[in-house]
N, C-alpha and C positions, 0 to 999 in steps of 0.2 A: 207738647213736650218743650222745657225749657230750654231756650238755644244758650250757643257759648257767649252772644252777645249779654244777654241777661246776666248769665252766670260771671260773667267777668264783672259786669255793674255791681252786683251784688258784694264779691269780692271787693270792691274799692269801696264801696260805701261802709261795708263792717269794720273793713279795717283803717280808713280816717275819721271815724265817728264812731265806733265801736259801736254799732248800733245793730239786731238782730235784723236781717231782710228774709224775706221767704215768698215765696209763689205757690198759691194756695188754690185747689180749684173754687170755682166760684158759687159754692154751695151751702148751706148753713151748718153739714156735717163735717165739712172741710175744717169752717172758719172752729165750730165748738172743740175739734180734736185740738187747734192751735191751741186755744184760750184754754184748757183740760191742761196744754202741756207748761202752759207759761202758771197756772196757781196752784195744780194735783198738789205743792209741798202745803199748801196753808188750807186748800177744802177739797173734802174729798171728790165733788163734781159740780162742774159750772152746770147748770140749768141749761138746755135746749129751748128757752123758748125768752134768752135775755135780750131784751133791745137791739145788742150791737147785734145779735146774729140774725134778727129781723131785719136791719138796717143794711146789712151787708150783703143778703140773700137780694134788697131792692139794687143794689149798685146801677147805674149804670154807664155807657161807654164814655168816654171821651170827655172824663170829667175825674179831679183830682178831690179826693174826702180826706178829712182831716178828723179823726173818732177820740174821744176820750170815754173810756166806760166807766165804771159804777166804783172803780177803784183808784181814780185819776190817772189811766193809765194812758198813756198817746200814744195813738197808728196815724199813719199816712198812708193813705193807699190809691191802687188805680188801675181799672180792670188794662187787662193787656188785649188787644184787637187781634180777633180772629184764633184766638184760641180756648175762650172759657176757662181763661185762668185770673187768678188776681195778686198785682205785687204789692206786697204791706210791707214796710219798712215800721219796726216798731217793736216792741214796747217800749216807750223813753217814759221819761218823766218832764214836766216844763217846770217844775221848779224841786230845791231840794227838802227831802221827803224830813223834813223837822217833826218834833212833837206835836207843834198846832198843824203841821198837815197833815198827820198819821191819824189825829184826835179828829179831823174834820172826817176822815176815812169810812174811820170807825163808825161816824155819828149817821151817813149818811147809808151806810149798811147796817145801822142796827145791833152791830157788835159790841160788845162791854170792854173795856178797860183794860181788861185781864188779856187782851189780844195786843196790844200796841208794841208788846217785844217782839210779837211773830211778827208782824209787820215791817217793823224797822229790819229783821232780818232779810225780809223779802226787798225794799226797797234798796236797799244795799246793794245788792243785784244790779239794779238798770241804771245806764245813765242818764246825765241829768241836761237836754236840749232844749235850746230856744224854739219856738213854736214858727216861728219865720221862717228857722233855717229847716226845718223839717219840711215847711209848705214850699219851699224854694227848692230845693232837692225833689222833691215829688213832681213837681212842677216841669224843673227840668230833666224829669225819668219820662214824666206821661211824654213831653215834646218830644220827645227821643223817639218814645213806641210811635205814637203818632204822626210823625213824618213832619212837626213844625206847627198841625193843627192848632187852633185854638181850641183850650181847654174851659171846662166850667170849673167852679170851685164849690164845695158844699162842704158845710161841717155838722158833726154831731155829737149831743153831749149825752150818754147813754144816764149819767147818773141823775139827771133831772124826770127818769119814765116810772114808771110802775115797778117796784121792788120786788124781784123774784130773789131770794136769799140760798144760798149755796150753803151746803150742811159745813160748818169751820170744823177743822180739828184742833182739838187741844192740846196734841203735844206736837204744835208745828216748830214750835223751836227747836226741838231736840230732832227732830225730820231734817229741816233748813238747814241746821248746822252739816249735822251728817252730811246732805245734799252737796252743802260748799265745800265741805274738805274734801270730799269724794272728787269733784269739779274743777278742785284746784291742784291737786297731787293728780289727776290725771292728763289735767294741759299741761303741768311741767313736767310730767314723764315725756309726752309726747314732746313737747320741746326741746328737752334735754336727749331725746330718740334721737332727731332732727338732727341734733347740733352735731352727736357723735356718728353721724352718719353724712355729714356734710351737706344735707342736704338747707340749702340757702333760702330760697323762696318757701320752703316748707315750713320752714322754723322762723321767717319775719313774721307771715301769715299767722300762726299762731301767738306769735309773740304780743304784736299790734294789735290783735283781735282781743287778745284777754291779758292786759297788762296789767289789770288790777284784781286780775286770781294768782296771774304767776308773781308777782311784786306784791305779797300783802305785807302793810305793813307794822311793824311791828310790837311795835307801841310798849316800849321798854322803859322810856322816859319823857319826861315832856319837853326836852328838846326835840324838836320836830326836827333838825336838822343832823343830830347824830342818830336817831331813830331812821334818816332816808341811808346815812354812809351805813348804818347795821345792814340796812337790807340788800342793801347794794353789795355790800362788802360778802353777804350768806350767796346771792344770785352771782357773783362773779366766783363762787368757791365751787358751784354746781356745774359752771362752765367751766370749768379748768376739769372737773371727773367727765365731764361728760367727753373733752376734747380728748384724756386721758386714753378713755375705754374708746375713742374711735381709731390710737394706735400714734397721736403724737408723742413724742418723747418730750421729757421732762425736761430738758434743755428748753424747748422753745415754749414749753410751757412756764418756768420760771421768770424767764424774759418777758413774758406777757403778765404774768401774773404781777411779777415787782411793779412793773409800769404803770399797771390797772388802783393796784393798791394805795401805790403814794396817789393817784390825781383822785382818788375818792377821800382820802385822807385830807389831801387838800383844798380840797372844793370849799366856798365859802358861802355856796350858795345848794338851794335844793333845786332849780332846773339846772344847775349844772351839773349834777349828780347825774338826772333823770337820762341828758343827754349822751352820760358815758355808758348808759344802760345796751344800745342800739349800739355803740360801737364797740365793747365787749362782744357781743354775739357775733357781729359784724369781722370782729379779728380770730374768734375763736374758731369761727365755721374756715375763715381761711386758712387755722393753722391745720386743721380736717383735711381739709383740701390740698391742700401744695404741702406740710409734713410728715402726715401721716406715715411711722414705716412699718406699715404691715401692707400697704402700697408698691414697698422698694424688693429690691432683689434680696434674695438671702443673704449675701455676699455685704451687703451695703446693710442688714438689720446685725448682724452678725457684730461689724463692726463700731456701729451705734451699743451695743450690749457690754463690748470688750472696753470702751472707753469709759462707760459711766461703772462699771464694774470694779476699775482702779486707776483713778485720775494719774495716781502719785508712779503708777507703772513709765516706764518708758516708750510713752508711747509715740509713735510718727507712721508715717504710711508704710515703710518696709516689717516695721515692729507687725502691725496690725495684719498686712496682707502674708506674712512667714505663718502668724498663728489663723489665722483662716485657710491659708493654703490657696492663695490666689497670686498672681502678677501683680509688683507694686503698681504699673503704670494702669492697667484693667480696674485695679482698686480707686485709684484719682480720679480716674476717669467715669467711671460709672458713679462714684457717691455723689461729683459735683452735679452729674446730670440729674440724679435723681434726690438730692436733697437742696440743690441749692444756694450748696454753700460748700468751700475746698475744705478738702479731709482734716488740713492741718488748723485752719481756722476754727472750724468747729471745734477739736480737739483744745485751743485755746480758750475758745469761751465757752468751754464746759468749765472748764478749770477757775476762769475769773468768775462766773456765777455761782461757783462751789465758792470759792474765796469772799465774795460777797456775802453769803451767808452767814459763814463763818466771823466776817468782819464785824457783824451789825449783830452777832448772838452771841458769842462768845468773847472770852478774854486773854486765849491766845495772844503771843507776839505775831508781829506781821512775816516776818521769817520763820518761824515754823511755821503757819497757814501756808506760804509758800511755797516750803517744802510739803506739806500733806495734801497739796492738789499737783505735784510736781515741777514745782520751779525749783532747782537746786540754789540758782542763783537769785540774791534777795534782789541785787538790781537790774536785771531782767527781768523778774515776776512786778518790780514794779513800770518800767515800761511798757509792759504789755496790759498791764492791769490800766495803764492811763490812757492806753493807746483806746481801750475800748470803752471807758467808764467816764474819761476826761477829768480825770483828778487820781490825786498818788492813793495807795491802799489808807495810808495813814489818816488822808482827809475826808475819805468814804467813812471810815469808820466813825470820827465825829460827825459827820452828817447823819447818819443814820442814828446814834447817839441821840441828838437831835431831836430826829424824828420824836425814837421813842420815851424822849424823856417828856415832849409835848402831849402825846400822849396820855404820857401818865397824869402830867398836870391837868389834862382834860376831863380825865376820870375822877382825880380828886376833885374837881369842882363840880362835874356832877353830882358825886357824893355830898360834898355839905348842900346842894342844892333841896336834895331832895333828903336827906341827914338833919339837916341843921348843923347846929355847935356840938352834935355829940360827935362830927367829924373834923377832926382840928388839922393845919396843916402838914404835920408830921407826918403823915400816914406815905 
């Protein structure tokens, strides 16, 4: 039986290497159900009687194998002591699966031509390790089981033995595909589960484990660089519903969302993107967590419903607590404990993030925005709007201006880019 020590290694290894681990018993029916589940999309069945499961079935103790089979495919493995089990970390690739290594694949299994699509769909799949760092990892897995022993080392290259050919299928592509969408819309369900359910550890674990099913991307233009802010930009729109449906209110999601938006919009770089990826989840599971108001008391969701219901009403704590039929001071009291933030301040920056909106979409005067989120007064709505924004409404709005005029120019230059001159700069 696998212990929680195992099970935790396994966990750390998948997810800083995104690499599949599994504990297998030590048998050659064990290891063919593996190798059945890792190629069933491309042949209908691996052969019982192919090298590596020969190879595998010889294993023995206290000794780290390094296996490449018949489709260049790399394990690392190493029996565990005293149980008749075996831990393979594996399938990788040691280099990336190009034309002339698909073509070598092909040639070395006997397969035609007509296969080299499926393939690349399949190799797509695994990633891409140094052969070192796999034997160093193993290395120090077996030292671990083994209490510090010295290990042997052994390799093997199953594609150099006797050709046992596995029946292909010929419509793997149209299978693979299936396979990955199916793959990929079910780990970001389950992520997007996670997120609206706060649960933290549950939804890195997935996240880190399969960053490049949930993040595919998206290949709209050949800026590599506005094609990461698309995808970034669709995966932060899936957390904000997700944070949504767990019962945060759209206050604290707007706040997150503007903030999220401009630094992907500004990013200049693509690992600076990658890195707002993890801290989007990172903010979103906490808005789950600490604002969630289907958490709070009736009393306290009640009055979150009356405020975003009609900014422009008059509203203050005796206003809100008369139409719920509670105690002004029971009302203060209980929303700070349970949101975090005082009644009336909230109430303020519901208004100034309404008013932001409005500043940066429309062409409103800043005194009526003012008045249509409730400021009567034009020079109190901009006090408070600076107090919390650090600049007057007037100057928010050419920044944001700004923004999206940048934008636009962005867009016209990708258009003539991939246009030409039929796109002039008028547009």
């Amino acid at each position: 039986m696998e212990t929680e020590e195992l099970k935790l290694i396994r966990r750390l290894v998948s997810c800083t290497l995104h690499i599949q681990c599994s504990v297998l018993d030590h048998n050659g029916g064990a290891l063919l159900d593996f190798l059945n589940s890792i190629y069933c999309d491309i042949f209908k069945k691996i052969s019982g009687s192919i090298p590596l499961v020969d190879f595998f079935k010889a294993f023995a103790p206290q000794t780290v194998y390094g296996m490449q089979d018949r489709f260049l495919m790399y394990y690392g493995a190493v029996i565990l002591p005293d149980t008749g089990q075996v831990f393979i970390v594996g399938p990788c690739l040691l280099e990336k699966a190009d034309s002339h290594f698909i073509a070598k694949v092909l040639k070395i299994n006997h397969i035609g031509l007509d296969g080299e699509k499926s393939f690349q769909c399949f190799y797509d799949r695994w990633p891409v390790l140094d052969q070192a760092m796999v034997h160093t990892l193993m290395r120090i897995i077996g030292e671990y089981c083994y209490k510090g022993k010295t290990l042997d080392h052994r390799q093997f290259l199953a594609w150099d033995s006797k050709l046992v050919q596995p029946v292909y299928v010929e419509d793997s592509v149209r299978i693979l595909t299936m396979k990955s969408l199916e793959m990929v819309y079910d780990r970001e369900k389950a992520l997007l589960e996670a997120v609206s359910r706060g649960k933290r550890q549950e939804a890195f674990d997935i996240f880190i484990s399969n960053r490049s099913l949930v993040l595919q991307p998206m290949r709209y233009s050949p800026d590599t660089l506005r094609d990461a802010k698309d995808k970034y930009i669709a995966f932060h729109g899936k957390l904000k519903q997700a944070a949504e449906q767990g019962g945060v209110h759209p206050i604290h999601l707007e706040e997150t969302s503007a903030e999220f938006c401009r630094r992907i919009e500004e990013a200049e770089d693509i690992n600076d993107i990658h890195t707002l990826a993890q801290n989007m989840l990172r903010r979103y599971i906490q808005l789950v967590r600490r604002m969630a108001v289907p958490q709070c008391s009736t009393p306290v969701r009640q009055a979150v419903n009356l405020i975003h219901l009609d900014l422009s009403a008059p509203l203050s704590v005796k206003y809100l607590a008369e139409a719920i039929q509670v105690h002004p001071n029971y009302l203060s009291r209980i929303f700070k404990q349970e949101m975090g933030i005082a009644l009336t301040e909230y109430i303020n920056k519901s208004r100034i993030i309404r008013a932001m909106k409005y500043l940066g979409e429309t062409e409103l005067q800043v005194g009526d925005i003012g008045l249509y989120v409730g400021f009567e007064d034009i020079n109190y709505f901009s006090r408070v709007f600076k107090q919390y924004v650090e600049c007057s409404p007037s100057q928010y709005r050419k920044i944001a201006r700004g923004y999206q005029l940048a934008g636009e120019k962005e867009e016209r230059r990708l258009l003539r880019a991939t246009a030409g001159s039929e796109v002039g700069d008028g547009i």
